[in-house]
N, C-alpha and C positions, 0 to 999 in steps of 0.2 A: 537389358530389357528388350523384348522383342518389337519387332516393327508395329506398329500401330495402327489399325485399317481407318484411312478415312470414314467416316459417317453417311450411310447414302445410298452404297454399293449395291445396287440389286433390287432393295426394298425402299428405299424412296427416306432411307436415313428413319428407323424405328426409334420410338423415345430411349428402350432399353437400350440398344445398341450406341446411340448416339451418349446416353449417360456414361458406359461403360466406358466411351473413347475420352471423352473429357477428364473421367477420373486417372486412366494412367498418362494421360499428357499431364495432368497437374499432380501428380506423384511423382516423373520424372524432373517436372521444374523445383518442386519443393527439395528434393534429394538433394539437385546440383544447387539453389540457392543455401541449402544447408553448409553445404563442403566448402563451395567457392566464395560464398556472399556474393547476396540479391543485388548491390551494385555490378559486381565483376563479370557477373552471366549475363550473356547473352542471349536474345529470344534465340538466332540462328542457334547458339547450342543448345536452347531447350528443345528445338523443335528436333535437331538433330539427336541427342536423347533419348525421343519420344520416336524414334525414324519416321518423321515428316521432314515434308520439304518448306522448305521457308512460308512459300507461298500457301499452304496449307496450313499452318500454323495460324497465320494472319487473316485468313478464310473463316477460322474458328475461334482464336481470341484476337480482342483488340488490342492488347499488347500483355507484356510480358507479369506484368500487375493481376492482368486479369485473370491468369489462368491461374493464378495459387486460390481465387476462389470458385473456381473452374465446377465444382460439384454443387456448391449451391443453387445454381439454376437447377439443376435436376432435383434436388429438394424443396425446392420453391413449389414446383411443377406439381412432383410427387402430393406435400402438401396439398397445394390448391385443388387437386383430385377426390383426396380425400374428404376433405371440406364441403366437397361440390355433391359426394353421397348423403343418402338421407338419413341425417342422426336424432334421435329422443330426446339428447341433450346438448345442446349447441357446446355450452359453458365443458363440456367433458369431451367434446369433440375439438376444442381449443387445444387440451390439457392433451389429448391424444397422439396431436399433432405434433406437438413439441416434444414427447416422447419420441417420436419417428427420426426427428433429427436427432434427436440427441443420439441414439441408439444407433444411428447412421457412424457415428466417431466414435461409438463406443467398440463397438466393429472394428474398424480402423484405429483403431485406437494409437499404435506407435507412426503412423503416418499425421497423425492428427497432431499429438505431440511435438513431431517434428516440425510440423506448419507452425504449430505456436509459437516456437522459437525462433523459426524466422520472422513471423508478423512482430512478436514483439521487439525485435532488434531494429525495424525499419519505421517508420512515424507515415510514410504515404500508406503503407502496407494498414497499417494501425485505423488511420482514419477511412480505408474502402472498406473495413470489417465493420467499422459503426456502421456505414451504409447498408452494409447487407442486410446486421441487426435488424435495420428498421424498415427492409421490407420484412422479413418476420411480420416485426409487431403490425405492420401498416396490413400485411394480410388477416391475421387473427382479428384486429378491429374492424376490417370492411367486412369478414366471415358474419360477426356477433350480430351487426349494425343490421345485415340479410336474413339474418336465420329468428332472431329476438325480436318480435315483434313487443315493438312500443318502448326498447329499450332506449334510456337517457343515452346519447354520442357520448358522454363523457366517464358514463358507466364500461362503454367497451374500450375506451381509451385506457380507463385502468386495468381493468382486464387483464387487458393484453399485453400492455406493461409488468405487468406484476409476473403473469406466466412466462414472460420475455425473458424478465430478470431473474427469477428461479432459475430457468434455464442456463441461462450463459452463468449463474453463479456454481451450481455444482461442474456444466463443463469447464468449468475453469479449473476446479479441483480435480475431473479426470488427467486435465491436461497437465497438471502439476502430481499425480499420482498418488493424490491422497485418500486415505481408506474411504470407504462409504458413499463415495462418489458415482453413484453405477443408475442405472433403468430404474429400479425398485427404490430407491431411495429420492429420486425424481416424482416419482408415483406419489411418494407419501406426501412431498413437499406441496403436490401440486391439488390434493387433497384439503391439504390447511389451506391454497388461497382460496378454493371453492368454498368453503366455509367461512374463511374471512371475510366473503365477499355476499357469503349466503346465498349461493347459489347453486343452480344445477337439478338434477331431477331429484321428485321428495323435499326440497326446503320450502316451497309455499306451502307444506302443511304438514311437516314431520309434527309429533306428536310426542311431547316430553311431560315423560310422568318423572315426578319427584312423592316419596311415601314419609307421611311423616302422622304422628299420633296427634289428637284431637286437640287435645290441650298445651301442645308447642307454641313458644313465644310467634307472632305474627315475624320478629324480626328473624328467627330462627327458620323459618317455614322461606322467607324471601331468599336466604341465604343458601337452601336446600334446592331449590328451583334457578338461582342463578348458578351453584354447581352444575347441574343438571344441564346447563344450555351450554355451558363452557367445555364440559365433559363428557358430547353424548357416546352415548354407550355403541 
């Protein structure tokens, strides 16, 4: 792997730039925690890896832990940006966002894989991944809490929960390779929580016609219109 430009150089450290450097510094540490185990390495040989010099390593993560989730700040970032433009539908500007990560590993995809193998092998690694989760979820609920006026706290609690959990449930399936696990099928999932939750633009007043002849049982006509809301077209 080639030398790795410190962050800074010139331009006063630009977000892009500075993302770009954090992701191959924590591609080089995930590689050699892969080969050697996350015990056995060394920060000096990740930094060395990554050609930094020690001191610049530690300038940038705060230790060797930190940098396998070294990208997430710059999706957090990325995120928060987006959230911060102005959307029609908050509730689909949540669901957007979660797409961006996701889509971020699905990119990555055999580097992301590899991460997971070593997060799963290590229990400190395991427990700074719940952390991260829940800045996720802790952004998407302060997002709803600002953008939704007069929403219940507990409403965006779920929320953001729910989308949280979708999320990390299919990437878990890219990150084990199993079919269907992809953008598009995120999309759809993320669809049904909007709906489960009856939200987003159009549900205060979508309009459900159910057709039935004059002389249908009342219990038959109830049955045709709770279709109808279970099943919109």
């Amino acid at each position: 792997m080639s030398a790795a430009a410190e962050p800074g150089a010139g331009k006063g450290g630009a977000q892009r730039e500075r993302a770009l450097f954090r992701h191959d510094v924590a591609a080089a540490a995930v590689r050699l925690y892969a080969e050697q185990g996350y015990e056995a390495t060394s920060a000096e040989q990740v930094a060395a890896a990554a050609g930094l010099s020690r001191s610049t390593f530690f300038r940038q993560f705060r230790s060797k832990e930190d940098v396998v989730f070294a990208d997430h700040d710059a999706l957090l970032e990325e995120a928060e940006a987006f959230l911060a433009q102005r959307h029609e539908d908050p509730w689909e500007a949540v669901c957007q966002a979660a797409e961006l990560v996701f889509a971020h590993f699905d990119e990555q995809r055999e580097l992301a894989q590899l991460r997971y193998q070593v997060v799963n092998r290590e229990p400190s690694l395991r427990d700074k991944e719940l952390v991260t989760t829940f800045r996720y979820e802790r952004l998407f609920r302060r997002y709803l809490r600002s953008a939704v006026a007069g929403i219940e706290p507990l409403d965006a609690v779920r929320f953001a929960a729910t989308v949280i959990a979708t999320h990390n449930y299919l990437l878990r399936g890219l990150m084990l390779g199993e079919p269907g696990s992809d953008v598009a099928r995120l999309r759809s999932e993320l669809d049904g929580v909007k709906r489960l939750y009856r939200v987003g633009s159009g549900s205060a007043d979508d309009v459900v016609v159910a057709v039935f002849p004059r002389s249908m049982p009342s219990a038959d006509v109830a049955r045709r219109v709770r279709e109808a809301l279970e099943h919109p077209v």
